[in-house]
N, CA, C and O atoms as a DFTB+ gen file, in Angstrom:
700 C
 N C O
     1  1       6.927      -6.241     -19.279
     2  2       7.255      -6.610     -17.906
     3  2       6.195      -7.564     -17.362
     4  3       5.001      -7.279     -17.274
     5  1       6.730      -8.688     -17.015
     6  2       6.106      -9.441     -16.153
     7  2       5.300      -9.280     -15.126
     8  3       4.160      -9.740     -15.181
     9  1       5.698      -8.683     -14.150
    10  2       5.803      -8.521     -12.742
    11  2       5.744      -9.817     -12.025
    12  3       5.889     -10.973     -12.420
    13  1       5.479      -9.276     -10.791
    14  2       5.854     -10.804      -9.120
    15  2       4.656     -11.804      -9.522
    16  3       3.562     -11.778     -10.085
    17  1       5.610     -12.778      -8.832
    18  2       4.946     -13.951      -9.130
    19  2       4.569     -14.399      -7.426
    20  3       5.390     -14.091      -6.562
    21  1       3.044     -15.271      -6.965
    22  2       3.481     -15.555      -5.785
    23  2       4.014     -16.849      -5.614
    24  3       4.340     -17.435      -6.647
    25  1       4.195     -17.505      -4.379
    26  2       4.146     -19.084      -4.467
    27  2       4.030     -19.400      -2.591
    28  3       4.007     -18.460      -1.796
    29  1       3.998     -20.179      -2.356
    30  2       4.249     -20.741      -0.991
    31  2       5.787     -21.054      -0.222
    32  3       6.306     -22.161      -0.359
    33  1       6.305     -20.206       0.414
    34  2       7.501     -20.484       0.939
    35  2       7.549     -21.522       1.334
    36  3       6.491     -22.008       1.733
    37  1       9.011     -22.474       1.417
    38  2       9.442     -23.778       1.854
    39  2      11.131     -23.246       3.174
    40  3      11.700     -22.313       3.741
    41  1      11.133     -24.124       3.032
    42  2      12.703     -24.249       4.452
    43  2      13.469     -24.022       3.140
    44  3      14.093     -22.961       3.118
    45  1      13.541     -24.651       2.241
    46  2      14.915     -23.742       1.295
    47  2      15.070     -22.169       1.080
    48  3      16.059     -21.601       0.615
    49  1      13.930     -21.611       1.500
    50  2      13.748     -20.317       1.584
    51  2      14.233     -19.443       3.137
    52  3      14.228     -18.220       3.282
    53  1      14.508     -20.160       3.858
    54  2      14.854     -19.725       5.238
    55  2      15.665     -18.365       4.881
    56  3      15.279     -17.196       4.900
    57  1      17.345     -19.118       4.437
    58  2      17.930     -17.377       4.876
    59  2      17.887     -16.325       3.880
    60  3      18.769     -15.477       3.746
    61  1      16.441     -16.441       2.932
    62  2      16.328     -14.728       1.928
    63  2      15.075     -14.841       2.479
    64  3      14.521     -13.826       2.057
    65  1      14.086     -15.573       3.315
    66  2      12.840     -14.967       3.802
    67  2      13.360     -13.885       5.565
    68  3      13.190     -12.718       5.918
    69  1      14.001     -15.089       6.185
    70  2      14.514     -14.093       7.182
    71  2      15.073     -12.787       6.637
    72  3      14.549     -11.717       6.949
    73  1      16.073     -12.851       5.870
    74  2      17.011     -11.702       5.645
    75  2      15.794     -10.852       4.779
    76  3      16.131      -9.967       3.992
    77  1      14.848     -11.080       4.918
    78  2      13.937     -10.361       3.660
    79  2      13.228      -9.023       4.816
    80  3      13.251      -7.793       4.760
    81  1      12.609     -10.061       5.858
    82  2      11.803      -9.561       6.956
    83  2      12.509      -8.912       7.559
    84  3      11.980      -7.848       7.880
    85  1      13.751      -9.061       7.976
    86  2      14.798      -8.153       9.186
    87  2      14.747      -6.718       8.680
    88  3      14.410      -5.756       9.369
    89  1      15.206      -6.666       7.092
    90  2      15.780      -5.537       6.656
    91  2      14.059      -4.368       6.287
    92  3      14.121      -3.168       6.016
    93  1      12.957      -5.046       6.377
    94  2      11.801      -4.242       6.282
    95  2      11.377      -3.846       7.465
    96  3      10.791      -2.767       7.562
    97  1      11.612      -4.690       8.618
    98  2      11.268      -3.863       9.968
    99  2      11.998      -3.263      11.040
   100  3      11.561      -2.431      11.836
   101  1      13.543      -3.923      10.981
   102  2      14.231      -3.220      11.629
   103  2      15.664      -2.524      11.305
   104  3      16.337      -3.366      10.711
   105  1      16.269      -1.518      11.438
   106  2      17.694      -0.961      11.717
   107  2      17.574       0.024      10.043
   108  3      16.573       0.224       9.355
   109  1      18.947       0.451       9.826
   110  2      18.247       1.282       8.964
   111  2      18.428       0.835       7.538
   112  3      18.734       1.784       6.816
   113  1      18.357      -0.032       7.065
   114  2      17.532      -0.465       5.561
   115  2      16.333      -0.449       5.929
   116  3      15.557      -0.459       4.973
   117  1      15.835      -0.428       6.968
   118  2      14.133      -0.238       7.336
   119  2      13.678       1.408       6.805
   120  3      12.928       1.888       5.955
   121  1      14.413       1.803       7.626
   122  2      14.175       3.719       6.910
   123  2      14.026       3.744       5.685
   124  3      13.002       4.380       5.436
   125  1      14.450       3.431       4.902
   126  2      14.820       3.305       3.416
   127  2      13.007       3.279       3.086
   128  3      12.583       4.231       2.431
   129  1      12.255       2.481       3.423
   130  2      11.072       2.348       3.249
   131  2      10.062       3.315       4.167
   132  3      10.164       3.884       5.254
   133  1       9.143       3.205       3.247
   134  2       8.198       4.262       3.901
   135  2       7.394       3.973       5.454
   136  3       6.989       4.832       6.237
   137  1       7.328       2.652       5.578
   138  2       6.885       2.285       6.574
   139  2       7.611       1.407       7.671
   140  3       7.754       0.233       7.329
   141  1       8.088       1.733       8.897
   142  2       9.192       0.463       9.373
   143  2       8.683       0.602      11.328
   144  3       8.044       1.470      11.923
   145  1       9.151      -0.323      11.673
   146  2       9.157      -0.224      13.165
   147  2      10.906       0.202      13.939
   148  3      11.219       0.113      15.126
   149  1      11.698       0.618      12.866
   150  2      12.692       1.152      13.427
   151  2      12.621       1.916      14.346
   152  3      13.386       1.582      15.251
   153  1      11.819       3.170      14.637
   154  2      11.713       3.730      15.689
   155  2      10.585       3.649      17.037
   156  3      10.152       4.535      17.773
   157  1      10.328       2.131      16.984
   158  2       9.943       1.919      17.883
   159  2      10.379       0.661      18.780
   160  3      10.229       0.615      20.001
   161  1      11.020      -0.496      17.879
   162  2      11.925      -1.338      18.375
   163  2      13.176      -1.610      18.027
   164  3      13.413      -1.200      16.891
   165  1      14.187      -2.200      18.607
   166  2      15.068      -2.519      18.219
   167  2      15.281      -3.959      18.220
   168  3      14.229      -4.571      18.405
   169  1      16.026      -4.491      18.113
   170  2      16.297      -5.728      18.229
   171  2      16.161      -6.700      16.873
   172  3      16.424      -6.160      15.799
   173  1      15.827      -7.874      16.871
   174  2      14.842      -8.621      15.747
   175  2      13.670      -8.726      15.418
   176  3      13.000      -8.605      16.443
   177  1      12.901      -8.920      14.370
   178  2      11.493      -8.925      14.318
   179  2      10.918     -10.410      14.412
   180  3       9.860     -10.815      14.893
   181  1      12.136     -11.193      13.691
   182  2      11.651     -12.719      13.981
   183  2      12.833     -13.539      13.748
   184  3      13.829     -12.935      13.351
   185  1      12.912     -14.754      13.912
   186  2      13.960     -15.654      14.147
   187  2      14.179     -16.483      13.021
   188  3      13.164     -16.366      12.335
   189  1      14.970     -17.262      12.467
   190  2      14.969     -18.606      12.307
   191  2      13.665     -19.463      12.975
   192  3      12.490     -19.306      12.645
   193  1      13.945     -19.985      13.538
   194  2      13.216     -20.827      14.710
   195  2      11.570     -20.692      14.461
   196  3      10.706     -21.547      14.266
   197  1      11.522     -19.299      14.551
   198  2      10.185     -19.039      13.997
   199  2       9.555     -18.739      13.131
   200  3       8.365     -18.445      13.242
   201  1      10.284     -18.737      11.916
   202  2      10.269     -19.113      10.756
   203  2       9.863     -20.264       9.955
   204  3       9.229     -20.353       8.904
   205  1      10.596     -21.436      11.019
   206  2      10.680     -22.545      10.822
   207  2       9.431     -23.049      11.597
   208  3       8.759     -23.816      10.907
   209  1       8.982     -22.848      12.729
   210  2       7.958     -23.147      13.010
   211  2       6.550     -23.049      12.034
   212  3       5.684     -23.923      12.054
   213  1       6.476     -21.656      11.059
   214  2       5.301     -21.321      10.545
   215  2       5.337     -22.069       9.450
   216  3       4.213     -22.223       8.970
   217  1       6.606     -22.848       8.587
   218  2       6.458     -22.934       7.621
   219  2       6.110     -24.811       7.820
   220  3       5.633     -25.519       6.934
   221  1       6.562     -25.330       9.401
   222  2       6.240     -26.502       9.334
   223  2       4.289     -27.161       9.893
   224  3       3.841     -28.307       9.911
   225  1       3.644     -25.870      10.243
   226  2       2.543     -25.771      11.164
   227  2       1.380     -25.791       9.627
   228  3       1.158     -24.717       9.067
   229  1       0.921     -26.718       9.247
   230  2       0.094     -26.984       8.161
   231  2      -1.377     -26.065       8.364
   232  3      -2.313     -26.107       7.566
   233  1      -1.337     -25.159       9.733
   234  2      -2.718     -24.277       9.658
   235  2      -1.718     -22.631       9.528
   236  3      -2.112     -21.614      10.099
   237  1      -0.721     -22.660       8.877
   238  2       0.028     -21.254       8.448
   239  2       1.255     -21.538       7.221
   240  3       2.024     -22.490       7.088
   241  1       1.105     -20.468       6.524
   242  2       1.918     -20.103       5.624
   243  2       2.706     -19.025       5.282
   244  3       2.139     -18.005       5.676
   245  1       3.926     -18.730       4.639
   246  2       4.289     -17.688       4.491
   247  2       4.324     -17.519       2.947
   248  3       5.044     -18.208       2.223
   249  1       3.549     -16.617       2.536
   250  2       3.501     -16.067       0.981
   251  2       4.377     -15.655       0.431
   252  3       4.968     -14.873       1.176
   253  1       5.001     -15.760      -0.843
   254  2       6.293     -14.388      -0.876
   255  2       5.929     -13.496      -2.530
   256  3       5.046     -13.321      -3.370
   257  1       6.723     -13.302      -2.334
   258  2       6.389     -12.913      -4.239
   259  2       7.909     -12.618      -4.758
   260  3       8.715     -12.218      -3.919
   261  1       8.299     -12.786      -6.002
   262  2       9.337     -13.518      -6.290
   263  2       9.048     -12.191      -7.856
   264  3       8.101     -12.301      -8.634
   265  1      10.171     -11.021      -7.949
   266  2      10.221     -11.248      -8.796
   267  2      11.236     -10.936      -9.664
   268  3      12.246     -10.562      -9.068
   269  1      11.375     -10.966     -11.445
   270  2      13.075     -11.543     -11.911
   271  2      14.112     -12.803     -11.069
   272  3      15.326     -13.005     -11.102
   273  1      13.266     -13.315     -10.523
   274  2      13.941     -14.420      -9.346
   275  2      14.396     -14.195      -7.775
   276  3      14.914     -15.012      -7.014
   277  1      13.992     -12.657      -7.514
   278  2      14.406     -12.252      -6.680
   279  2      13.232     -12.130      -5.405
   280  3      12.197     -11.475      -5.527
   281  1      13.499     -12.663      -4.544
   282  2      12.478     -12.710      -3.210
   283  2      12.030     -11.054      -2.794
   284  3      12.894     -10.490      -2.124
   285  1      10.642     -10.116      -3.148
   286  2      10.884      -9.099      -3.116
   287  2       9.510      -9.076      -1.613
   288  3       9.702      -8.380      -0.615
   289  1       8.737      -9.613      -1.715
   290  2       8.000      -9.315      -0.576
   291  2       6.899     -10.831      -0.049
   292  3       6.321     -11.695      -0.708
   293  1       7.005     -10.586       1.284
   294  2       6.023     -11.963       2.087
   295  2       5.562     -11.412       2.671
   296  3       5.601     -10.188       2.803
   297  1       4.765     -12.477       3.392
   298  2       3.401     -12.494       4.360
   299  2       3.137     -13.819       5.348
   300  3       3.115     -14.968       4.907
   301  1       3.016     -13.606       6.212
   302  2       2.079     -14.708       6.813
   303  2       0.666     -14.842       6.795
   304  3       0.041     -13.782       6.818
   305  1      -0.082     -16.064       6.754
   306  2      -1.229     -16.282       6.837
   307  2      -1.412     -17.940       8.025
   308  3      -0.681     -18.930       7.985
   309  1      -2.546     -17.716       8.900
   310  2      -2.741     -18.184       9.749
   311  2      -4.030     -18.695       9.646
   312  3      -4.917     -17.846       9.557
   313  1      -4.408     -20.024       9.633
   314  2      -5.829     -20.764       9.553
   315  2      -6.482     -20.379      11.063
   316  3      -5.981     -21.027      11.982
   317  1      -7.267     -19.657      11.350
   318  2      -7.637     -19.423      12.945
   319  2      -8.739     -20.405      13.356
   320  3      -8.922     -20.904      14.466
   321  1      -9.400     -20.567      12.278
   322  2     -10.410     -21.551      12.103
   323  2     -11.908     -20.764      12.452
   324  3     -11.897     -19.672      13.021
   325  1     -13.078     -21.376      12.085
   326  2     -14.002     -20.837      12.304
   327  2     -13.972     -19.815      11.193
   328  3     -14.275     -18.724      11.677
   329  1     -13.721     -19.724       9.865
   330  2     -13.827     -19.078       8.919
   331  2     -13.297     -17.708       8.950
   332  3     -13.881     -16.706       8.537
   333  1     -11.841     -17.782       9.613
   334  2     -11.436     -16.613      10.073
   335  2      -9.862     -16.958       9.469
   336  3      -9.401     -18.069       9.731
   337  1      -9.213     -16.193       8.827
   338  2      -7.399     -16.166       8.464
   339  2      -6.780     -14.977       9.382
   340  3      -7.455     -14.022       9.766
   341  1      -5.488     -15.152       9.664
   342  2      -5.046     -14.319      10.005
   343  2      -3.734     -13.798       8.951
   344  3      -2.985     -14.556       8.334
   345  1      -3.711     -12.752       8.947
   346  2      -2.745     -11.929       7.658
   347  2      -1.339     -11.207       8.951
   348  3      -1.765     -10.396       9.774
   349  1      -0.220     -11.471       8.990
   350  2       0.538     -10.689       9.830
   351  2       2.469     -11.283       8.742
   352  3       2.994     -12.120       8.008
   353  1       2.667      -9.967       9.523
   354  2       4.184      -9.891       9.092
   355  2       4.823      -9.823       7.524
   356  3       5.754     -10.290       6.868
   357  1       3.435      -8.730       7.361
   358  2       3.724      -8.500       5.590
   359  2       5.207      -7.461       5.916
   360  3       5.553      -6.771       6.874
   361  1       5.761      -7.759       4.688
   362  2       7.148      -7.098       4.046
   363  2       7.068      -6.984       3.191
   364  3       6.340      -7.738       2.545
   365  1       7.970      -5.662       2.420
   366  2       8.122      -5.522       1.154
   367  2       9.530      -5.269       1.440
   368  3       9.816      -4.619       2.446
   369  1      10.597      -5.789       0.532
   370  2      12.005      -4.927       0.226
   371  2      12.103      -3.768       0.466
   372  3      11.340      -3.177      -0.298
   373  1      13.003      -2.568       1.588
   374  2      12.676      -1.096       1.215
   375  2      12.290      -0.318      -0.062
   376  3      11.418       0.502      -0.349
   377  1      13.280      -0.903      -0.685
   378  2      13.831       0.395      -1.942
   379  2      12.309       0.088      -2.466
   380  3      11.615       1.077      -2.697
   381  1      11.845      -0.971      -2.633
   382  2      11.023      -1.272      -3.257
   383  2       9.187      -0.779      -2.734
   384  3       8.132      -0.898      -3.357
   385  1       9.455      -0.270      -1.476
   386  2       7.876       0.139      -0.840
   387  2       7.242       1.242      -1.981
   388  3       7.931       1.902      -2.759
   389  1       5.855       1.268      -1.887
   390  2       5.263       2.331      -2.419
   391  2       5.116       1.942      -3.954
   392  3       4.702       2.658      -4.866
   393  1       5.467       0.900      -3.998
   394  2       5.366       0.872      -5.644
   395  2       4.348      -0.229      -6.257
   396  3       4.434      -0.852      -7.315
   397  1       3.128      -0.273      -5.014
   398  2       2.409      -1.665      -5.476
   399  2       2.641      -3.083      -4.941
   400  3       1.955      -4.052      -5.268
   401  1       3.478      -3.107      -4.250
   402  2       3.785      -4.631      -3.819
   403  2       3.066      -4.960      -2.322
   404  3       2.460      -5.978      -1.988
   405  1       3.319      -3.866      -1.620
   406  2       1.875      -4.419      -0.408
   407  2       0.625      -4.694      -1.260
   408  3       0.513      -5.894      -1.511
   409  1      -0.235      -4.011      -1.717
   410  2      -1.495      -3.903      -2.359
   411  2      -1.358      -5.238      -2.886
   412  3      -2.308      -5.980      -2.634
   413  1      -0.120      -5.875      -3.758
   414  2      -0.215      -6.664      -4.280
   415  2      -0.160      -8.034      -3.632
   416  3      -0.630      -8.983      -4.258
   417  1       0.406      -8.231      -2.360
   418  2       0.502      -9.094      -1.554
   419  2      -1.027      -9.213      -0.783
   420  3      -1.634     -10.281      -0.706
   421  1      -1.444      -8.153      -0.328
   422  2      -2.498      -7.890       0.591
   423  2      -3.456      -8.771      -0.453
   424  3      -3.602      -9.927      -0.056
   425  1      -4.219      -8.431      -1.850
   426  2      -4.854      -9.365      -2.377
   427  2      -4.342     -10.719      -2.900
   428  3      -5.108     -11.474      -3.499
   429  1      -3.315     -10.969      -2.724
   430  2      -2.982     -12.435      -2.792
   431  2      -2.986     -13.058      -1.483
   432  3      -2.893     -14.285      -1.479
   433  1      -3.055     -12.595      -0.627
   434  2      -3.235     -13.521       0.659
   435  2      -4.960     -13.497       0.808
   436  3      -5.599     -14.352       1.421
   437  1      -5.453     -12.506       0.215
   438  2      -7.212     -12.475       0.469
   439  2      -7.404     -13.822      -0.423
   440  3      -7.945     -14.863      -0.052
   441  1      -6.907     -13.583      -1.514
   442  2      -7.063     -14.735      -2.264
   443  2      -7.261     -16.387      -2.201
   444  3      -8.034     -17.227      -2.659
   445  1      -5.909     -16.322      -1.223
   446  2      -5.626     -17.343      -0.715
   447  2      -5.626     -17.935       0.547
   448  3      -4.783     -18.760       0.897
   449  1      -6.579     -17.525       1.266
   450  2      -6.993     -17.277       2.358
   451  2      -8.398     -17.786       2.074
   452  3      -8.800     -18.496       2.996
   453  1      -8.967     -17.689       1.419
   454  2     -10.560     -17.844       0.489
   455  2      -9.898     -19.488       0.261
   456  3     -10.203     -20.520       0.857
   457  1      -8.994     -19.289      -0.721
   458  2      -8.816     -20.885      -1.544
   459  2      -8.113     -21.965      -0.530
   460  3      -8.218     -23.191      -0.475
   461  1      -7.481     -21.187       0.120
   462  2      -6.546     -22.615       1.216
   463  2      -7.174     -22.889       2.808
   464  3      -6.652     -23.728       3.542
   465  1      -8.361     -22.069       3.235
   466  2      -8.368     -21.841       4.546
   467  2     -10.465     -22.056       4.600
   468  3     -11.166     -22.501       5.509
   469  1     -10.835     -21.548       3.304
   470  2     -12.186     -21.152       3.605
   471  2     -12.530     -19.888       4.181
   472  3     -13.608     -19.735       4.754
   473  1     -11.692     -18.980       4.068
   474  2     -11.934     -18.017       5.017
   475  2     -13.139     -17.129       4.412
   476  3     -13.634     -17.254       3.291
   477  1     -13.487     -16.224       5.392
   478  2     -14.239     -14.946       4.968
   479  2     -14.450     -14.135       5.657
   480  3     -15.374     -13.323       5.620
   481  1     -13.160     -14.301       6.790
   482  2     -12.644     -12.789       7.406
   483  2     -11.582     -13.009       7.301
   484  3     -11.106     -14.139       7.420
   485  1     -10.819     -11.781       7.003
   486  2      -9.056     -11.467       7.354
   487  2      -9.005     -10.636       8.005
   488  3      -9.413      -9.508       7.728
   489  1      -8.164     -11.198       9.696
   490  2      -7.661     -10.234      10.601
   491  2      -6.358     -10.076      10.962
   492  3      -5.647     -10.999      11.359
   493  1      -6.001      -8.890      10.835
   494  2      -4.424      -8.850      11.614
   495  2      -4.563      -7.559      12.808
   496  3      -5.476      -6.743      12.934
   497  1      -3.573      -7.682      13.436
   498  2      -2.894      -6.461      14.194
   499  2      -1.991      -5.778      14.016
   500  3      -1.008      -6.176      13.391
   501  1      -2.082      -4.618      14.497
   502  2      -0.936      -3.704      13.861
   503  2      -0.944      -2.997      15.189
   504  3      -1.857      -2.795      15.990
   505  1       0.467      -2.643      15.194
   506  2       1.167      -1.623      16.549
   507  2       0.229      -0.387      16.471
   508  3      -0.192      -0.104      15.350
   509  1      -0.091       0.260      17.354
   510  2      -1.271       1.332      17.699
   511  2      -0.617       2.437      17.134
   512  3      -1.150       3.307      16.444
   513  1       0.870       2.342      17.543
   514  2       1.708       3.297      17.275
   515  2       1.890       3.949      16.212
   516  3       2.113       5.158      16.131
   517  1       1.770       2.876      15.007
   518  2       1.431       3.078      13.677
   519  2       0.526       3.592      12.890
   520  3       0.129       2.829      12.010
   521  1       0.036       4.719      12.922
   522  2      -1.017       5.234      12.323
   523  2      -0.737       5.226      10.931
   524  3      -1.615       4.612      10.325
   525  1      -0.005       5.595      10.329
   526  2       0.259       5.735       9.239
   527  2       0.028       4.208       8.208
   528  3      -0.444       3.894       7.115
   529  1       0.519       3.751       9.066
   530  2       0.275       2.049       8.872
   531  2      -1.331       1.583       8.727
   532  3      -1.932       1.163       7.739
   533  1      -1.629       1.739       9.619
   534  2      -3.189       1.567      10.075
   535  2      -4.217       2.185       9.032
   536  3      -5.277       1.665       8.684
   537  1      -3.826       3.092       8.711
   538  2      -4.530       4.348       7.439
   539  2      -4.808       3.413       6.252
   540  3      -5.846       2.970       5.762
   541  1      -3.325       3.256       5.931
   542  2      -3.072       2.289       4.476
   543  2      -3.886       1.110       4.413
   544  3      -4.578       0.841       3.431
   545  1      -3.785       0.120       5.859
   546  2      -4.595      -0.929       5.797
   547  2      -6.469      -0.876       5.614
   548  3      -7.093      -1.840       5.170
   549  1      -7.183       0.529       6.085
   550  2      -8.340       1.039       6.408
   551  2      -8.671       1.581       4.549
   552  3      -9.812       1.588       4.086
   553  1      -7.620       1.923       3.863
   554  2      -7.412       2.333       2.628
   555  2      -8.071       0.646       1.637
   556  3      -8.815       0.616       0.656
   557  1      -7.445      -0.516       2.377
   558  2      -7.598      -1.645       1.645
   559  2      -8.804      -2.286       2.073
   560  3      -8.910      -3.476       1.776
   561  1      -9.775      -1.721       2.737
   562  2     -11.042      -2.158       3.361
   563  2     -10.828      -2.453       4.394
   564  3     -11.990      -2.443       4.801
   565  1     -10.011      -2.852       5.588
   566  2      -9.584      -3.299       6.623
   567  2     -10.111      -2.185       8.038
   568  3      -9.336      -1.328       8.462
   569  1     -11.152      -2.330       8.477
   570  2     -12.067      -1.828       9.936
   571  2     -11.422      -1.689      11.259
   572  3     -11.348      -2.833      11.708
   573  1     -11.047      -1.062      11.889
   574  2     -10.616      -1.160      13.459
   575  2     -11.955      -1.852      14.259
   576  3     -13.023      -1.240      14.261
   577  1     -11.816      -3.220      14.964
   578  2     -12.668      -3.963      15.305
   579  2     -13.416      -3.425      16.797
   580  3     -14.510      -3.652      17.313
   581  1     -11.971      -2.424      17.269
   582  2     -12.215      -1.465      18.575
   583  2     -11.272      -2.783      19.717
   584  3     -10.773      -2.474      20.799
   585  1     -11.246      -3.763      19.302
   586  2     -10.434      -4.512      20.263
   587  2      -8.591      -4.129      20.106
   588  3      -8.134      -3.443      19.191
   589  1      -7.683      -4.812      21.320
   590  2      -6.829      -4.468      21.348
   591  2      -5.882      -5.958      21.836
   592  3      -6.485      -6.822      22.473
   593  1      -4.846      -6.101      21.592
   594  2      -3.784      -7.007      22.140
   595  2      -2.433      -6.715      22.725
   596  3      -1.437      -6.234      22.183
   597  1      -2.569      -6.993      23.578
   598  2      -1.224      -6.551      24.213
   599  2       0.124      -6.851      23.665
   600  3       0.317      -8.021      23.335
   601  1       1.455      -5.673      23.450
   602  2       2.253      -6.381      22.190
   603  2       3.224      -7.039      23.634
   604  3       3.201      -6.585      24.778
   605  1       4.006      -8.185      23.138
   606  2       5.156      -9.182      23.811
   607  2       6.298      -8.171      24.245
   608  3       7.438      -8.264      23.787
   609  1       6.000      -7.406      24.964
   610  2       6.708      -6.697      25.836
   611  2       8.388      -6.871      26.353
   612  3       9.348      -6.102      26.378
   613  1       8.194      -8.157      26.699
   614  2       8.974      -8.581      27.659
   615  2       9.936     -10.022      26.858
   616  3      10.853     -10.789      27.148
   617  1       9.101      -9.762      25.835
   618  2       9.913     -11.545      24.856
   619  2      11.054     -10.875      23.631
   620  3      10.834     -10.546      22.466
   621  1      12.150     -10.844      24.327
   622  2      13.273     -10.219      22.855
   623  2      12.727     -11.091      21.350
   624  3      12.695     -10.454      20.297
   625  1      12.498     -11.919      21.365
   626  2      12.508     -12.870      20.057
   627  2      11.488     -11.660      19.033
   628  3      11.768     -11.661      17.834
   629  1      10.541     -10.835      19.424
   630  2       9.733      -9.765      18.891
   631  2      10.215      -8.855      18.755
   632  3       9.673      -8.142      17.912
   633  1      11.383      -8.319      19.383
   634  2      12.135      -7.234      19.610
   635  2      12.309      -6.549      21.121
   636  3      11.776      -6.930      22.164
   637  1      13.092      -5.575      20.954
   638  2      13.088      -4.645      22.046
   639  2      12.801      -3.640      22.177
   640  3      13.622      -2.746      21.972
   641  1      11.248      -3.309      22.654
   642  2      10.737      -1.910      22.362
   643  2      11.575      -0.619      22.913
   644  3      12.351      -0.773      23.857
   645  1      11.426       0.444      22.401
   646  2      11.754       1.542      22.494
   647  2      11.084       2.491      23.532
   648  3      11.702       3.478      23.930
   649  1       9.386       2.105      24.130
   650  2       8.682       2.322      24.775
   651  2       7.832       1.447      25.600
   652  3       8.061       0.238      25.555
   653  1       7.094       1.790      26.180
   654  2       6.309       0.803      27.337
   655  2       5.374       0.410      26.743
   656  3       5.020      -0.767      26.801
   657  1       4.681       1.444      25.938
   658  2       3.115       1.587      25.671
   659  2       2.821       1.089      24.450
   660  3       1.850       1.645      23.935
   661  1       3.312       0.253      23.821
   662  2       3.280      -0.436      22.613
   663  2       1.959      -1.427      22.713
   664  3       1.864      -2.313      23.563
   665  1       1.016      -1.158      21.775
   666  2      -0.081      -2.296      21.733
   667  2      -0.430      -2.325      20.562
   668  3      -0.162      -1.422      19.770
   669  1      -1.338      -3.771      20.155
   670  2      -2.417      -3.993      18.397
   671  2      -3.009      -3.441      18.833
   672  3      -3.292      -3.446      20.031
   673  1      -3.412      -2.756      17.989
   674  2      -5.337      -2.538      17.084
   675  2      -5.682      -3.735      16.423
   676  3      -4.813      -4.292      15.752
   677  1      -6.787      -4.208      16.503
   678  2      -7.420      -5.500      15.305
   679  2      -7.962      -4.713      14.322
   680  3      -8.560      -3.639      14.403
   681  1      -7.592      -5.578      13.132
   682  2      -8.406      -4.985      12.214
   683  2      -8.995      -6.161      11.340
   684  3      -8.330      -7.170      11.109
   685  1     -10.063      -6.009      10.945
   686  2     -10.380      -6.997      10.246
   687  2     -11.328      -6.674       8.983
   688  3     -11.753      -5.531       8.814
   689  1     -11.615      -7.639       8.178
   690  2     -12.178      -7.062       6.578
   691  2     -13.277      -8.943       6.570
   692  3     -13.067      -9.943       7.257
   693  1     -14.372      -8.689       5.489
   694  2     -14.844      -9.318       5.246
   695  2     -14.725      -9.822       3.912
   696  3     -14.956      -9.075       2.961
   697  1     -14.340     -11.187       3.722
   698  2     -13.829     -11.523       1.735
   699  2     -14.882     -12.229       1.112
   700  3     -14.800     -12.540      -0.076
């Protein structure tokens, strides 16, 4: 066995990267996986549109990993500058969680984050709500910075929360 391969998503990738991301964070092919924001939003997690924005913005990328030919998990990465990447909107396929493919994404964006950006911090946010989430990432070296971001409340294009009190944690790691 081979296993995943990564590469750099393009616009020919639009509708299996969208359809990739929908079904890992929201409605229930999200359940299916061990980790999802189904029960905390509804709605969409991201658009077309903004899709298309990240993949045309030369300080962000979306990672994927590809494998038997099949689009099984992505990532975003964000040039913040000042020797800083940002890592957000990792997915894995449900059926497919738990079996190595975060872990495996998570060091290919460290990777490449180092080689495309200069980096030598990786930070993301994660819903507060998510502990379980948060654990796993603290599991991969990833620190609670003690700061916080307020989540888009009020913007459907993120979704439609389920609650009021939805916020990030930062977390960040040194590469």
């Amino acid at each position: 066995m081979i296993g995943p391969t990564t590469r750099i998503s393009t616009l020919d990738d639009l509708p299996a990267l969208h359809r990739l991301i929908e079904r890992a964070y929201r409605g229930e092919t999200a359940k299916v996986g061990w980790t999802n924001e189904a029960d905390l939003l509804d709605g969409q997690r991201t658009d077309v549109e903004e899709l298309t924005e990240i993949l045309t913005d030369p300080a962000r990328i979306m990672l994927l990993a590809e494998d038997a030919g099949a689009m099984v998990a992505c990532l975003q990465l964000v040039d913040e500058g000042g020797g800083t990447a940002y890592l957000g909107m990792l997915s894995v396929e449900p059926e497919l969680q738990a079996g190595g493919l975060g872990r495996f994404m998570i060091a290919a964006a460290e990777a490449e984050a180092v080689a495309r950006f200069g980096a030598d911090t990786m930070r993301m946010t994660v819903i507060r709500q998510r502990p379980e989430l948060i654990a796993w990432y603290e599991r991969r070296g990833y620190v609670r910075t003690g700061e916080t971001e307020p989540f888009p409340l009020s913007d459907e294009r993120f979704g439609l929360p389920r609650r009021q009190d939805l916020e990030f944690v930062v977390l960040a790691k040194g590469l």
